[in-house]
C-alpha positions in Angstrom: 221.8 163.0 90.2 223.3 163.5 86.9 226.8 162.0 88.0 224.8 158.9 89.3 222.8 158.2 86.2 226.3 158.2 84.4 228.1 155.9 86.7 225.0 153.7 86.5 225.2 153.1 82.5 228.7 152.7 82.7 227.6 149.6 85.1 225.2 148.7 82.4 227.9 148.4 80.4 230.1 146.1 82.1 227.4 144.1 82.3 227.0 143.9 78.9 223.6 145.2 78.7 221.6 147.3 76.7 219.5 149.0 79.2 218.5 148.5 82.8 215.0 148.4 84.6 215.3 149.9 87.9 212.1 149.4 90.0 213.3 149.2 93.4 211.4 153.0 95.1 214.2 154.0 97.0 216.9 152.9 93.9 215.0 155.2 91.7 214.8 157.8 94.1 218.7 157.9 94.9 219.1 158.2 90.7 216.3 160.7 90.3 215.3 162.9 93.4 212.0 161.3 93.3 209.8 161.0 96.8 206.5 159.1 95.6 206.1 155.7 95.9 205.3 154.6 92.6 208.4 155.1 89.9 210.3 153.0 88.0 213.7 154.1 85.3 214.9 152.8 82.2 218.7 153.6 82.1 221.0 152.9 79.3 223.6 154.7 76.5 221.6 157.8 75.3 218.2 156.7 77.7 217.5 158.1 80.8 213.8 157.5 81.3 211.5 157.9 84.4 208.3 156.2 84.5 205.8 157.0 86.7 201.6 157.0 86.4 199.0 159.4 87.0 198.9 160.8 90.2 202.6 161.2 90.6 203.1 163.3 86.8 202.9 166.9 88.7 205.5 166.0 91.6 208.0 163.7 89.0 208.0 167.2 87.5 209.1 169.4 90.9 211.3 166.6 91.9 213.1 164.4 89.0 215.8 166.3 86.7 218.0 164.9 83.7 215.2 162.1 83.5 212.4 162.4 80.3 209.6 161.6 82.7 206.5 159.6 81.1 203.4 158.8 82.7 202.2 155.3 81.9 198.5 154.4 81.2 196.6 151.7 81.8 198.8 148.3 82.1 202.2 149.5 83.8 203.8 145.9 83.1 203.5 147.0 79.1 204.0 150.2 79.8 207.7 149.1 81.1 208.3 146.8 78.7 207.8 149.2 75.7 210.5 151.0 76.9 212.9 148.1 77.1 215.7 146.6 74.5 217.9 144.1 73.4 219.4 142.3 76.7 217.3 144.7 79.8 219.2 144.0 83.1 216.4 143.8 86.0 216.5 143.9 89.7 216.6 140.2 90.7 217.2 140.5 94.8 214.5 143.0 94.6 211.5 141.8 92.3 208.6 139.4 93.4 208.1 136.0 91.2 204.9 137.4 91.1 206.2 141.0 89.6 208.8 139.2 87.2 206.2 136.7 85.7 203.9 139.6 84.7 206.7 141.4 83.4 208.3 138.5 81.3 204.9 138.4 79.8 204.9 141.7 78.9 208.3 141.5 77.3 207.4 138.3 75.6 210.5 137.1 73.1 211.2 140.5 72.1 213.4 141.7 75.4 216.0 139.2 76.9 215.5 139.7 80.8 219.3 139.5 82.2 219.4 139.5 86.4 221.1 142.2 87.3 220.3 142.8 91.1 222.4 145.1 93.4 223.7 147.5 90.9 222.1 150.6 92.0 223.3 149.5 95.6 226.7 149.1 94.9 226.7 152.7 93.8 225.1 153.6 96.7 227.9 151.9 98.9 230.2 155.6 98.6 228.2 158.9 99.8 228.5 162.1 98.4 229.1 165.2 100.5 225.1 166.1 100.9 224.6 162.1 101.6 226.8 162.5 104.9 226.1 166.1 105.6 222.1 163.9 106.0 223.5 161.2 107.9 225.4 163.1 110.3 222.3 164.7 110.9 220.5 162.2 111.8 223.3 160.4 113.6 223.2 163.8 115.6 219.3 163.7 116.1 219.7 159.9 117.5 222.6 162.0 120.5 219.6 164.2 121.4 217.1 161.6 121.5 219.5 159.5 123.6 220.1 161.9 126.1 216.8 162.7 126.1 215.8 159.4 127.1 218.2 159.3 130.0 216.9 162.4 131.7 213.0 160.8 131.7 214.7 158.1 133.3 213.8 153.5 132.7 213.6 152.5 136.0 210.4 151.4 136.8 208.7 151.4 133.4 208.2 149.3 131.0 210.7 148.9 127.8 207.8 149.1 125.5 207.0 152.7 127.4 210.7 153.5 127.2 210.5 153.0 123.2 207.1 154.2 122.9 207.9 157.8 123.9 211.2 158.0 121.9 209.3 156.9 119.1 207.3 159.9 119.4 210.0 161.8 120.2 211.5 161.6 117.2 208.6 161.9 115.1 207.7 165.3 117.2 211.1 166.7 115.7 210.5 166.7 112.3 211.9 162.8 111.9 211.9 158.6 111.8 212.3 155.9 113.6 214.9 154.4 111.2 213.7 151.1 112.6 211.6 149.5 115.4 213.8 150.0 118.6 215.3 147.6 121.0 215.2 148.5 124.2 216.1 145.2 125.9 216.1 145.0 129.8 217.8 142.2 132.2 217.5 138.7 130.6 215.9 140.3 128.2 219.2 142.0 126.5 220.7 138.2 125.5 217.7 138.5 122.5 220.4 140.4 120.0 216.2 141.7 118.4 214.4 141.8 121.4 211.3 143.2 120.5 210.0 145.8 123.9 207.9 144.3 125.9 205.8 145.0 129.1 208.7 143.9 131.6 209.4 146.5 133.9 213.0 147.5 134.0 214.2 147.0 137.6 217.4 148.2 139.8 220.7 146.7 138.9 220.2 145.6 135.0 221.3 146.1 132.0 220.0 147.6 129.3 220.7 147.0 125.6 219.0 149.9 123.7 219.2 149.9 119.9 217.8 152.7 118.3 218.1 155.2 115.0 216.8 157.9 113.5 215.6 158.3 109.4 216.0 161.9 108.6 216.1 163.2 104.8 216.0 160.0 104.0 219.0 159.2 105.5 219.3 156.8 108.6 221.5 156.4 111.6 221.9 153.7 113.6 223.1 153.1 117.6 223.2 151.0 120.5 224.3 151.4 123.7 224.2 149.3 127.0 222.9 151.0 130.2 223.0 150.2 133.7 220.4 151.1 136.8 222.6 150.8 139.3 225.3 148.7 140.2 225.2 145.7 137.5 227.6 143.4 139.5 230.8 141.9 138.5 229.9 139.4 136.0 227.9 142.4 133.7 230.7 144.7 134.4 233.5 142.0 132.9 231.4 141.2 129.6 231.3 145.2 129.0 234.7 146.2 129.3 234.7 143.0 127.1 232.6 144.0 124.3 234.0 147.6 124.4 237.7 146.5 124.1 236.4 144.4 120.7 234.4 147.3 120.0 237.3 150.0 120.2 240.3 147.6 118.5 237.8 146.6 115.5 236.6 150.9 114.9 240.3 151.2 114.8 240.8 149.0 111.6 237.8 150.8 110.2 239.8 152.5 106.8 239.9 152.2 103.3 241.0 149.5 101.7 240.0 147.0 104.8 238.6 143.7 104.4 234.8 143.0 106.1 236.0 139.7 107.2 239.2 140.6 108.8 237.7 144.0 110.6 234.9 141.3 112.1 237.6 138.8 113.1 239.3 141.4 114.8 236.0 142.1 117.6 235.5 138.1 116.9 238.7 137.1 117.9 239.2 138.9 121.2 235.5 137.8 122.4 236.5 134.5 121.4 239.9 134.4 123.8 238.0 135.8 127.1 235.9 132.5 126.7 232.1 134.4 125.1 232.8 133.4 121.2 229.8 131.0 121.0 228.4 134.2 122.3 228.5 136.6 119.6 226.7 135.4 116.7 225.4 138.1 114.7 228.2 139.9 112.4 230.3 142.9 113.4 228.4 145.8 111.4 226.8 146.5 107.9 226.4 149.7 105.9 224.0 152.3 106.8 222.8 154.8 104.2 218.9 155.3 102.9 218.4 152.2 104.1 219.1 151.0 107.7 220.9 147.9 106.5 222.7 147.8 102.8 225.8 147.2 101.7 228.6 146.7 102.5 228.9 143.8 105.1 231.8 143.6 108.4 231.0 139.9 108.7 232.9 136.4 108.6 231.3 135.9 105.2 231.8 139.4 104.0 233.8 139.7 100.7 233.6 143.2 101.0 236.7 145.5 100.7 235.7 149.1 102.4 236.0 152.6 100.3 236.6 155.7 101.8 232.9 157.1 102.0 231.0 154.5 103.3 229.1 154.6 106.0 229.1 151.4 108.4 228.1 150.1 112.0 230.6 148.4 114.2 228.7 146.5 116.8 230.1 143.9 118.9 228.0 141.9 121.2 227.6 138.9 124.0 224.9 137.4 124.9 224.1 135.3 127.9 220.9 133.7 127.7 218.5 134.0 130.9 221.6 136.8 132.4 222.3 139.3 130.4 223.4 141.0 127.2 225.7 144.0 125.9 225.8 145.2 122.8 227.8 148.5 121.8 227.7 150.4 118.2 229.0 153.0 116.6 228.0 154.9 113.1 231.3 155.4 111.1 232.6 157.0 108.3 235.3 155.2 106.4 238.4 157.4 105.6 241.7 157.1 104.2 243.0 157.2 107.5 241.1 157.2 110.8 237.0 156.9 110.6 235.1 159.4 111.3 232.7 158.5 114.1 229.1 160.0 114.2 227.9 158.7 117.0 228.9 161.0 120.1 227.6 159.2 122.9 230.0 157.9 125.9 230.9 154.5 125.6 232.0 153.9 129.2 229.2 152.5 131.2 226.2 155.1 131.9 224.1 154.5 134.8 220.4 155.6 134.3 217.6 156.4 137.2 
């Protein structure tokens, strides 16, 4: 935590600030240890504060080290802004009008405010060895559920039964959803977010299944397209397809890669076999405590990947009242080859 509060003021400092207001939970918990819901820190040269209020003093205490922890009182908007100094960076992307107004009040004339959003993420981007070791658990746990899935069997029940009972799956082993899943059946898969419904699955479709688990705070992220029973020859086309994309564009996945050139990689072959109009969501996005952070595999992405980053790579196309296929892996980024976490076969699985 220590080595993240450091690399955090010397952020502050390029910024040319003299402290920073992090109020974003799960920012302050990645700088602190901290697993409450109510925190805030005041970070700058020589200040490491962690603010909490009442019911949270005992557990700041088990949980936050190398922060003086204070337990505010009364109005937590002054509480913050006594703390504050000179030019106070704050988190812009993450902080209501609402939340800023009350806090500019508090301030008043004696604080400059300075928007300074997505700091805390950026350091987030690169993982530490105990931030994979979590990821790769939970990329792990998402294998298990998978298979799991598969043995219970779709056909015949409904998607929202299908993603009902891995839900509680995973929460019976000791973990998350790290989001609502998709599982997407038929017609149904062209909705990239599908949301499960009470369709029954039925012989001979595909099935776009999106699903990942949170574990130690960490998430993991997959898809995978099934099939119960023979597809046909239009279905089978469009996944060898998407997989080819899928495989050429994981192979570019290294450091020092540009987002927008890995995504024009998966974009560029969908485009030639005629499905570009097809694939309109970008190619993958970083997956870390959060399900979807920085950075971005996209055509607008001005990202530039570092070795320690954790990303998706997710081709898709979708045919509106057919069919869809969507395939994703978890990745490392490496100096060399990524690492991939997700161990599932990509070669077409047929389910009962």
């Amino acid at each position: 935590m220590g080595d993240r509060a450091d690399r955090l003021v010397a952020a502050i400092a390029e910024h040319e600030l003299d402290c920073a207001l992090i109020t974003n939970i799960l920012d302050v918990r990645y700088l602190t240890g901290f697993g409450g819901t109510n925190g805030a820190c005041v970070c700058g040269d020589g200040l490491r504060l962690f603010l909490t209020d009442f019911r949270y003093t005992e557990r700041a205490a088990d949980e936050v080290r190398g922060w003086e922890i204070i337990t505010l009182s009364d109005d937590w908007f002054a509480g913050l802004a006594s703390h504050l100094k000179g030019r106070a960076g704050y988190e812009d992307d993450r902080l209501s009008v609402r939340t800023f107004e009350k806090l500019g009040g508090a301030v008043g004339d004696r604080v400059t405010l300075v928007p300074a959003g997505g700091m805390v993420e950026r350091l987030r981007r690169v993982k530490d060895e105990d931030e994979l070791a979590a990821i790769r658990a939970a990329a792990a746990m998402a294998d298990e559920i998978y298979l799991w899935t598969i043995e219970r069997g779709m056909l015949g029940r409904t998607e929202s039964d299908v993603a009902r009972a891995l839900v509680a799956e995973i929460r019976d082993r000791g973990a998350e959803p790290s989001f609502d899943p998709i599982v997407a059946a038929g017609p149904n898969g062209a909705l990239p977010h599908a949301e499960p419904g009470e369709r029954v699955i039925g012989s001979g479709e595909l099935i776009v299944f999106d699903m990942g688990v949170e574990l130690g705070g960490y998430c993991s992220d997959c898809t995978r397209t099934f099939a119960t029973g023979e597809p046909g020859e239009l279905a089978r086309q469009v996944y060898e397809i998407v997989l080819d994309a899928q495989e050429a564009s994981l192979a570019a996945i290294t450091e020092g890669a540009d987002g927008r050139a890995v995504d024009a990689i998966a974009r560029e072959m969908i485009k030639e076999a005629g499905y570009g109009e097809r694939f309109g969501h970008g190619l993958g996005h970083g997956v870390g405590m959060e399900v979807h952070e920085a950075p971005r595999l996209s055509s607008r992405s001005e990202d530039t990947l570092i070795a320690g980053e954790v990303v998706t790579d997710e081709p898709g196309i979708y045919l509106p009242g057919e069919l869809g296929v969507r395939i994703e892996d978890l990745v490392v980024v490496t100096r060399d080859r990524p690492e991939i976490l997700t161990g599932l076969s990509k070669q077409i699985t047929f389910v009962d």
